[in-house]
N, C-alpha and C positions, 0 to 999 in steps of 0.2 A: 256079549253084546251082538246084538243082531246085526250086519251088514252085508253089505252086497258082495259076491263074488270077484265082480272087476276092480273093487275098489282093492280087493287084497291083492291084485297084481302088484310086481315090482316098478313102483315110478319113476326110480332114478333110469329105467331103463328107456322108457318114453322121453325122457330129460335127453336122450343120447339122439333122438332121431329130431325133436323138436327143437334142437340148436341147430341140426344140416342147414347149409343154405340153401337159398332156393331159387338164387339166379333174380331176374325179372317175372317170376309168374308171383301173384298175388291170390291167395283161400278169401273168396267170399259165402260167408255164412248164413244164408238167406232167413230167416226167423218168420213164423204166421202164427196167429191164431186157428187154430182146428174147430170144427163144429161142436162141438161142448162149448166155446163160449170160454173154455177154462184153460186147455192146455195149449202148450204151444209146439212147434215142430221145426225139423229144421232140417236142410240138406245145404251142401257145400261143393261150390263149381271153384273151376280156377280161371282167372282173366289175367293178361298177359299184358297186364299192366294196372298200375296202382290210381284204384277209384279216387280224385280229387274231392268229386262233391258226389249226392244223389243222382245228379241226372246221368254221371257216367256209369251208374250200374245198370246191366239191362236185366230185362225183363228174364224171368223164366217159368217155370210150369212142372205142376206135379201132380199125384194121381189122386182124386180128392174123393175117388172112392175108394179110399183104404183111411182118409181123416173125418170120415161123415160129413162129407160135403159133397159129394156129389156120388149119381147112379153109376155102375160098373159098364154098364151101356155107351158112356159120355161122360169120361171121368177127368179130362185134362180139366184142369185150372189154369188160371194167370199167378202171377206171382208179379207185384208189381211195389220198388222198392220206393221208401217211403219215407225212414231214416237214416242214417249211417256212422256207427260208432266203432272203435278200435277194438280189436278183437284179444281178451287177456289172458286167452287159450292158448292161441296159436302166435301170439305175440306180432307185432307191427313187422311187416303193412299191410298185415291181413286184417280183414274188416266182418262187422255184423253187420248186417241191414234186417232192420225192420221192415215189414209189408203187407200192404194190404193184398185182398184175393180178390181178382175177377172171376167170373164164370165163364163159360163156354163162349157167350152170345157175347163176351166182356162187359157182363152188366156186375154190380157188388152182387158180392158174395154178402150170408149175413156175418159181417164184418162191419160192428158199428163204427169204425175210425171213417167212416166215407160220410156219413148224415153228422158225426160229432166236428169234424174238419167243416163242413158245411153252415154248420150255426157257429163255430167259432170263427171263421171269415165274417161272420154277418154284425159279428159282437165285438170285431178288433178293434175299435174305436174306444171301446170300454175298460182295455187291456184287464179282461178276466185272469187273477193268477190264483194256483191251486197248488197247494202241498198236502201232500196224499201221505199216512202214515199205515205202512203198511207191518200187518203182525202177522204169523204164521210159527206155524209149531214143528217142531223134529222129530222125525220116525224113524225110528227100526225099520228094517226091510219087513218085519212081521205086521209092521201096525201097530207097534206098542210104544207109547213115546221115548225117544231116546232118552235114556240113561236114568230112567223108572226102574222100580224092581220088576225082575221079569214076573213077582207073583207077588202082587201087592200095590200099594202106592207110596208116596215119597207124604215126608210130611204135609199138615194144609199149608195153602196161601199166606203169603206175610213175609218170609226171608228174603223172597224168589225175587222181588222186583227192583231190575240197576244191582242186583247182587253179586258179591262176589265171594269164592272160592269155593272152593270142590265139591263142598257138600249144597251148594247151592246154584251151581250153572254150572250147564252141561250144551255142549259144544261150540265153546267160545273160539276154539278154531276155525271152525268151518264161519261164523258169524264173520270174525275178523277177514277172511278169507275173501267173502263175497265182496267186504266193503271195499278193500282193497282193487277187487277185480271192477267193481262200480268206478271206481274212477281212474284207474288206469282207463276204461270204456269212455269215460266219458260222461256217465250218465250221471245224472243229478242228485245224489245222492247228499245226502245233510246228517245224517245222524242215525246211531242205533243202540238200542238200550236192550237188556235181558227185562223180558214181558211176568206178568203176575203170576203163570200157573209156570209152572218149572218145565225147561223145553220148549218154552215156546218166547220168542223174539219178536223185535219189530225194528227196522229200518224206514226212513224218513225221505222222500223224493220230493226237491222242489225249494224254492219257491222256481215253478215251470209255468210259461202262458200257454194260453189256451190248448189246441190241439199236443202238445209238447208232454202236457201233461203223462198223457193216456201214452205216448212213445214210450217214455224215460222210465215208468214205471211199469209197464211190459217187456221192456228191455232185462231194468233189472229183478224180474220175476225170472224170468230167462237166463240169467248171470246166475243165480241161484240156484235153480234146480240143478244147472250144470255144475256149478261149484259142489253142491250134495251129492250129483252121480257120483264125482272123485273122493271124496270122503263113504260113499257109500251109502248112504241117509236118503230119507226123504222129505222133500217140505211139504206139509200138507197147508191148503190155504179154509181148509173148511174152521166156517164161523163157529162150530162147537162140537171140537173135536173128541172132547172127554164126559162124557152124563154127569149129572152132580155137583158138588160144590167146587167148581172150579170154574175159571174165567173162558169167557170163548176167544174169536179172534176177528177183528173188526179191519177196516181201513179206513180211519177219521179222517175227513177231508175237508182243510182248512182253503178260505176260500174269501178273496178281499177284490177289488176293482177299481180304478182310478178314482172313480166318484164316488167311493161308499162313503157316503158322511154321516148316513142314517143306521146303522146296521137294523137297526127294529123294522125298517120298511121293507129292507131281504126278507127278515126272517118272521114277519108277519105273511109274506106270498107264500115260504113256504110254509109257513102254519098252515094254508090255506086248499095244501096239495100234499096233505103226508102219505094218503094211500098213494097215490100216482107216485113217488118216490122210495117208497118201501118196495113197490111189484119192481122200482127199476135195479136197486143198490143188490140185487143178487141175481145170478144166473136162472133163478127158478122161481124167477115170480115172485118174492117174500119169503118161500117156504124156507128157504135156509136161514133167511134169518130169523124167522119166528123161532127157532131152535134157542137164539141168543139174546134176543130184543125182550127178555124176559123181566124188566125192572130187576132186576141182581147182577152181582154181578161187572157194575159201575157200568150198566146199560138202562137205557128209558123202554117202556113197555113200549110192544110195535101196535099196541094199539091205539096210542095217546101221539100227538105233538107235545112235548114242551121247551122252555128256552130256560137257563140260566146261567149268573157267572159264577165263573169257576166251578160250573158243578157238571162231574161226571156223570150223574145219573138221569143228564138231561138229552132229549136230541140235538139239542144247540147248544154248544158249552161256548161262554161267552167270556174270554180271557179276563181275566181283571180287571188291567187296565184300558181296554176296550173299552169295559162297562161305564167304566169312569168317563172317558171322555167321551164316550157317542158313538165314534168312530174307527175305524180299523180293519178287524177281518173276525171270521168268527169258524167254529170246529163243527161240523156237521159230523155225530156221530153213528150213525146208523149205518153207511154202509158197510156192506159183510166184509170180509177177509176177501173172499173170493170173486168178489163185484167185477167189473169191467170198467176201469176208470177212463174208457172213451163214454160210459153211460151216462156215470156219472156225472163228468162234467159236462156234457150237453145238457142234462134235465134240471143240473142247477140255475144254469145260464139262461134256458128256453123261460124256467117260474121268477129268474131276480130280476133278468135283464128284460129279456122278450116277455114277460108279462103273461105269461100263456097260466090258463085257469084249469084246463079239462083235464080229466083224468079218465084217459083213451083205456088204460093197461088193465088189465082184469086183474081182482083181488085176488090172486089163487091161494093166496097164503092166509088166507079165510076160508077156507074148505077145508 
C-alpha cells in the first residue's frame, strides 16, 4: 500500500515528547485558507498564556507569496483570528484558531468568510441553520484510491455504502480517528457513514448558524487532512475523482430558517438562480462540477433545476416528511465536494432570504 514516509516513523516515540510538560506556554495553531480557494495552511506561535476566548489571540503574519496570495515584492499578510477550537494534536491547552487574511493595505484578502459574515449579520433575525454533509475520498500517496488493487479495480457499486468489513471499507481508522479528533476540537460534527464508491467517506457538520457554518466545517477539513498526514493518506475533496461508473463526491447542504413554512417559496427562488449557484458551489466556476452533475450517479444534470422528495437524483431533495407537511428544511444537492461552504451559505441566504434575482457569475462551466 502506498503511503507516506513520515507516517512510517515510530509514533510511540512522538507519544514521549508530547506528554513533556510545558509549564505556562500555550501552541497556538493558526489555520487560513491559501489562494486556491481549496487548501489550507497553517503555522504555530507560542503565547504565554492560555487563550480564554477569540479576542485574546493576536494577530499574526505570513508570507503570502509562497500561498498565492500575494507578490514576492509585498508579501506580508495579516492573519486575523476568527474562531477558536482545542487542539487534538497537541492536546489542551493548546488551541486552533481559524482566520481570516488581510492584505498589506488590511483590506480582505479573497477570503469569502469576510462578505459571507457580512450577509449573515444582515440575515440573523432569520436564524439561517446549515448542515453541510461533506464526502471525500482516500488516496495512496500515488493517487490511487486507498486500498484499490494497485492494477485494477475493486468490485462495482452496491456493497460499499454504511458497509461493513474487510472486504468492503477501507480505512475506517483514520475515519474514526478524525471524528474522534472533531470533537475532542470541538467542532460540530454529527455523523459519518462509508460513501457509495469504496474509499471514499462522508462526515456530517451541523446543524451550525450562519457564519458558523463555513468555521466548523473548514475546521474540520483541517482536522482531516492532519489526521491523514499521520496515517499517511490523502483526502482528496474533488467532486469526481474516478472516470466511469462510479459515484463523485458532493457536499449536500441542508438548510431550514426560523420562518420556513413554505419550503416551495425557497426553493422556487432558487429554481430561479440555478446557473448563478452552479458557477458558485465550486472553486472553478462549475467546471468541477460538470465532471459530477451528470444526471448518474444519484446526481441532477447541471444543466436542469429540479426539486423532489426523497429523490436523490434531484437538485433539491425534499425529506419526506418535509414533503408531507409543507414545512421544515430541505437538501440542496449540488455543491461539489470541494466548494467553499462560506460560498455557499451566502448565495443561499442572499436568493431565499434577500431575495436577490441576478446572476452576476459567468457561466464558465458552459465553455
Amino acid at each position: 500500500m502506498s503511503v507516506s514516509h513520515s507516517s512510517r516513523l515510530n509514533k510511540e516515540v512522538r507519544e514521549k515528547y508530547i506528554k513533556l510538560p510545558q509549564g505556562d506556554m500555550v501552541q497556538v495553531t493558526y489555520i487560513w485558507i491559501d489562494g486556491t480557494g481549496e487548501n489550507v495552511r497553517c503555522k504555530t506561535k507560542t503565547l504565554d498564556y492560555e487563550p480564554k476566548s477569540i479576542e485574546e489571540v493576536p494577530e499574526w503574519n505570513f508570507d503570502g507569496s509562497s500561498t498565492y496570495q500575494a507578490e514576492g515584492s509585498n508579501s506580508d499578510m495579516y492573519l486575523i483570528p476568527v474562531k477558536m477550537f482545542r487542539d487534538p494534536f497537541c492536546l489542551d491547552p493548546n488551541k486552533l484558531v481559524m482566520c481570516e487574511v488581510l492584505k498589506y493595505n488590511r483590506k480582505p484578502a479573497v477570503n469569502l468568510r469576510h462578505t459571507c459574515k457580512k450577509i449573515m449579520d444582515m440575515v440573523s433575525d432569520h436564524i439561517p441553520w446549515f448542515g453541510m454533509e461533506q464526502e471525500y475520498t482516500l488516496l495512496g500517496i500515488n493517487g490511487h484510491p486507498y486500498g484499490w488493487p494497485d492494477n485494477g479495480f475493486p468490485g462495482p457499486q452496491g456493497p460499499y455504502y454504511c458497509g461493513v468489513g474487510a472486504d468492503k471499507v477501507y480505512g475506517r481508522d483514520i475515519v474514526e480517528s478524525h471524528y474522534k479528533a472533531c470533537l475532542y476540537a470541538g467542532v460540530k460534527v454529527c455523523g459519518t457513514n462509508a460513501e457509495v464508491m469504496p474509499s471514499q467517506w462522508e462526515f456530517q457538520v451541523g446543524p451550525c448558524e450562519g457564519i458558523d457554518m463555513g468555521d466548523h466545517l473548514w475546521m474540520a477539513r483541517f482536522i482531516l487532512h492532519r489526521v491523514c498526514e499521520d496515517f499517511g493518506v490523502v483526502a482528496t475533496l474533488d467532486p469526481k475523482p474516478m472516470t466511469g461508473n462510479w459515484n463523485g463526491a458532493g457536499c449536500h447542504t441542508n438548510y431550514s430558517t426560523a420562518d420556513m413554512r413554505h419550503i416551495e417559496d425557497a426553493i422556487e427562488k432558487l429554481s430561479k438562480r440555478h446557473n448563478y449557484h452552479i458557477c458558485v458551489y465550486d472553486p472553478r466556476g462549475g467546471k468541477d462540477n460538470s465532471r459530477r452533475l451528470t444526471g448518474q450517479h444519484e446526481t441532477s444534470s447541471i444543466h436542469d433545476f429540479s426539486a423532489g422528495v426523497a429523490n436523490r437524483g434531484a437538485s433539491i431533495r425534499i425529506p419526506r416528511q418535509v414533503g408531507q407537511e409543507g414545512f421544515g428544511y430541505f437538501e440542496d444537492r449540488r455543491p461539489a465536494a470541494n466548494c467553499d461552504p462560506y460560498a455557499v451559505t451566502e448565495a443561499i441566504v442572499r436568493t431565499t432570504i434577500l431575495n436577490e434575482t441576478s446572476s452576476e457569475k459567468k457561466d464558465y462551466w458552459k465553455n
